[in-house]
DRENLUM-116172 format. One record per atom (N, C-alpha, C, O): x, z, y. Coordinates in steps of 0.001 Angstrom, whole numbers, plus 500000, padded with zeros to 6 digits. Last residue first. Example, Ala and Ser with C-alpha at 12.3 -4.5 7.8 and 13.67 -1.06 7.14 Angstrom:
BEGIN
512850507080497750;513670507140498940;512900507870500030;513409508039501138;513190507800494310;512300507800495500;513200507800496700;514236508465496681;
***
This chain:
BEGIN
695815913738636359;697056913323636637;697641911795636051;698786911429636317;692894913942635011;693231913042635919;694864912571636516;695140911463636976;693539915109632268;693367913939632521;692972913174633636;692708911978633518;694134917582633709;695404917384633243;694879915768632894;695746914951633204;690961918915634312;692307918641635273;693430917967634957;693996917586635982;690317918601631688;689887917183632881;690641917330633534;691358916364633793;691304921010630831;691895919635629813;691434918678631139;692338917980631599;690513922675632749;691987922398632653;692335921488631634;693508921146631482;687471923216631830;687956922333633120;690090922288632983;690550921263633485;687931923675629227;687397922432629700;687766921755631058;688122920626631397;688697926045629055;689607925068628663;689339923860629217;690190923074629633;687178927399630846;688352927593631438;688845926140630526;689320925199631163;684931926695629338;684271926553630548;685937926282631001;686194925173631469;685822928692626968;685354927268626784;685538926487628008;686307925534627885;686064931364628156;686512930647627807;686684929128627795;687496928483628457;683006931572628884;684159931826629658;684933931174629102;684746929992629392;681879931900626312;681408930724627280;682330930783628549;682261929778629255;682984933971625340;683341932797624684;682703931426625415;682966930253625150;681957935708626757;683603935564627004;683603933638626147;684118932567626467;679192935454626368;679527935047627625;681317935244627829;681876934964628890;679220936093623791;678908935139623795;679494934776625382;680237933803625506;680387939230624243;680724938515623342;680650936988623530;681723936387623483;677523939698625479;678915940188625871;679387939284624882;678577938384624661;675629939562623580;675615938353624587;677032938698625621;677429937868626438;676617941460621653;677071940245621237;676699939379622350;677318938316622340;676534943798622977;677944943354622750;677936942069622629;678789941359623160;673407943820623208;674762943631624655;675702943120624147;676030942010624565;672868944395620735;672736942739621430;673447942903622356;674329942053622478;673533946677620075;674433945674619216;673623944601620836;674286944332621838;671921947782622336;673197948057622663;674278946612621653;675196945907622072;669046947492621290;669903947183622731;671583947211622603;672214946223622981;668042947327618795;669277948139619036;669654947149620025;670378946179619799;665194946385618690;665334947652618727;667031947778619356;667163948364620430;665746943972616680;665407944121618235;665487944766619145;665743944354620277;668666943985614442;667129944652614882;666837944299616682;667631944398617617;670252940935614364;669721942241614714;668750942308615036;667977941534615601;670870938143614091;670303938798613189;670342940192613351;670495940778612279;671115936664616300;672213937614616226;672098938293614615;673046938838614050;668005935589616961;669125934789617239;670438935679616415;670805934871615562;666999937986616482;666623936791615852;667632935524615938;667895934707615056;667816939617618843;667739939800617787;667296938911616446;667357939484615358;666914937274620868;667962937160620774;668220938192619587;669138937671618954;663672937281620407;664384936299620639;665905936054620218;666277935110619520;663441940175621272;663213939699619893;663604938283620094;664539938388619299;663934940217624095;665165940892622950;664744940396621531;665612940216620677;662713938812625162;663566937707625033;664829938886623865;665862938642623242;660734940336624600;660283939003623925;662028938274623846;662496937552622966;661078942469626518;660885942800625144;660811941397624388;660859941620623178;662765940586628740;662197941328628157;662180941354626892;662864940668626133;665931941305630701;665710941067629114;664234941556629245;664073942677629726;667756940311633667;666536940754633200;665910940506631629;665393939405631437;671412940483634318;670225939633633464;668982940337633220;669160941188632348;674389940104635328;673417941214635241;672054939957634833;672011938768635151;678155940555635060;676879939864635538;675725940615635346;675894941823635179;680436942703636998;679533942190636104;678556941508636191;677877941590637215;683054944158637973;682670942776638103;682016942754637035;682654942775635982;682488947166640347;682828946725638972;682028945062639083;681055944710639750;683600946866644059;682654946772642612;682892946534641087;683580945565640763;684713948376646491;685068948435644818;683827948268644446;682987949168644431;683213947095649359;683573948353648183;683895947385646967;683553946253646625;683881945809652717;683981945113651203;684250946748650803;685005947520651394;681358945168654728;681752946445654510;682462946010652301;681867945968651224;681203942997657338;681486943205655492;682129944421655072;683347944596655094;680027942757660572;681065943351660027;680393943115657709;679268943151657211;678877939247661475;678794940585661642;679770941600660413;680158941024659397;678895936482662014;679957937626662386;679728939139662416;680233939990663149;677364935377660202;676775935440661410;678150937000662401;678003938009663092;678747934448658276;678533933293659069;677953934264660689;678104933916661860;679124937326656866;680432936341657448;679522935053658353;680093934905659433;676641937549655814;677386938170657395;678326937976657747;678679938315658877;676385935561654378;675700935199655630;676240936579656656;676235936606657887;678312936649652647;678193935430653221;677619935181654083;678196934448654887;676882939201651929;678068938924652407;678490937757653068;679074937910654141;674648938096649992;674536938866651429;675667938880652208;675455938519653366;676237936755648462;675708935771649127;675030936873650506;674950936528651685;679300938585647554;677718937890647313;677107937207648547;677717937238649616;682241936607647391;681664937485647971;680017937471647348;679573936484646761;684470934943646856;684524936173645960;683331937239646485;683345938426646161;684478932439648305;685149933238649288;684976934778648137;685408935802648667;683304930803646238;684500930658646952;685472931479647233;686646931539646867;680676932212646607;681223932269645073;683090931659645816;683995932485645694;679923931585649323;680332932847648529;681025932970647473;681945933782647371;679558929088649292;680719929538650340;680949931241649754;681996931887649812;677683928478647574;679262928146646991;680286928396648217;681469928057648226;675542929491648418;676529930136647347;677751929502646445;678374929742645411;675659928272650988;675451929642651149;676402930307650013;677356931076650127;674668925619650240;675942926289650731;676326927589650783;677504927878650572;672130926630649022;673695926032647836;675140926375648509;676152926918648064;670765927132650699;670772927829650148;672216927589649194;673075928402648852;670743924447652263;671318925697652982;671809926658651953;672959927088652033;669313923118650331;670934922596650916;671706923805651362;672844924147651042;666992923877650224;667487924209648961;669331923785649380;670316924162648745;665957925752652877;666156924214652301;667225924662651601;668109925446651944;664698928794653569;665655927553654178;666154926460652957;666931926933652128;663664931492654889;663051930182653813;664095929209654537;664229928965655736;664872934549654479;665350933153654886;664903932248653845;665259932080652679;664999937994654111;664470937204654036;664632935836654497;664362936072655674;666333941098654921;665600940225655726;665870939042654589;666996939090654093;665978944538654590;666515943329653925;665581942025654763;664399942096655100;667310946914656548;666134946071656596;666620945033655565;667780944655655731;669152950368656386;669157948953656419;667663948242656269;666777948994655861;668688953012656076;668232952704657739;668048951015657745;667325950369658503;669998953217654078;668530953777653774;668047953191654738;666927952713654559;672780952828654818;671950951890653714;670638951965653877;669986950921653851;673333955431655944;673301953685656908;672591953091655988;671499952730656428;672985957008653321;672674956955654797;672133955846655689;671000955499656022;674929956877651614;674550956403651592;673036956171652638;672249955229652552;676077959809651706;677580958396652144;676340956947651972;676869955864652221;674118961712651328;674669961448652426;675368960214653031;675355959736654165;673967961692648119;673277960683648875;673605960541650437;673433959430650940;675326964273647891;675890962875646892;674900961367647314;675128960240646875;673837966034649483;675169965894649569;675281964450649081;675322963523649891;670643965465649986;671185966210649500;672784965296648923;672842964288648219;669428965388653345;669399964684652080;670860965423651197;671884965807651763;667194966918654836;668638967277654410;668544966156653211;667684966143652331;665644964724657444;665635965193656143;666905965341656027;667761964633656558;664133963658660432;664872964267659952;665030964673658542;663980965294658378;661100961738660102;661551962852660541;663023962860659299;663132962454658142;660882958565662190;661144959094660873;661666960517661026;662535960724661873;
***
């Protein structure tokens, strides 16, 4: 690969460019452990397997968000659902924002009412 000035604000990202994403067909068992040793341990699941295979976790500051592929069908879907225009991306964020605190929520009471009926 020849040499290139990559320009300043891409430099710290370097090692990344050189990285390989590798790939693992492995039984739907492997795969579960995988993400409940992550989701556990607060990590993504790339992280996880470089914890199993000892290799270094470079942990950065991430903002904590989920992330979702919308198409054009599932925005008319959920503008229909919200009674918004389809068009205004932004009202539907708030409100599946919105919907996913309140499924947060719920999820928190639920499991701490079962916790308190097994004592």
């Amino acid at each position: 690969m020849k040499p290139t000035n990559l320009p300043t604000r891409w430099q710290s990202a370097q090692p990344a460019l050189r990285a390989v994403q590798v790939a693992f067909d492995v039984s739907e068992a492997v795969i579960q452990a995988v993400r409940r040793a992550a989701f556990d341990a607060n990590l993504s699941n790339s992280d996880q397997i470089r914890v199993v295979l000892d290799l270094p976790v470079i942990r950065q500051a991430k903002r904590p968000r989920l992330t979702v592929s919308l198409s054009p069908e599932d925005y008319q879907l959920l503008g229909k659902r919200y009674r918004l225009d389809p068009a205004d991306h932004l009202a539907i964020k708030e409100r599946v924002n919105a919907e996913l605190i309140a499924f947060a929520e719920a999820q928190t009471t639920t499991h701490t009412a079962r916790k308190g009926a097994k004592r």
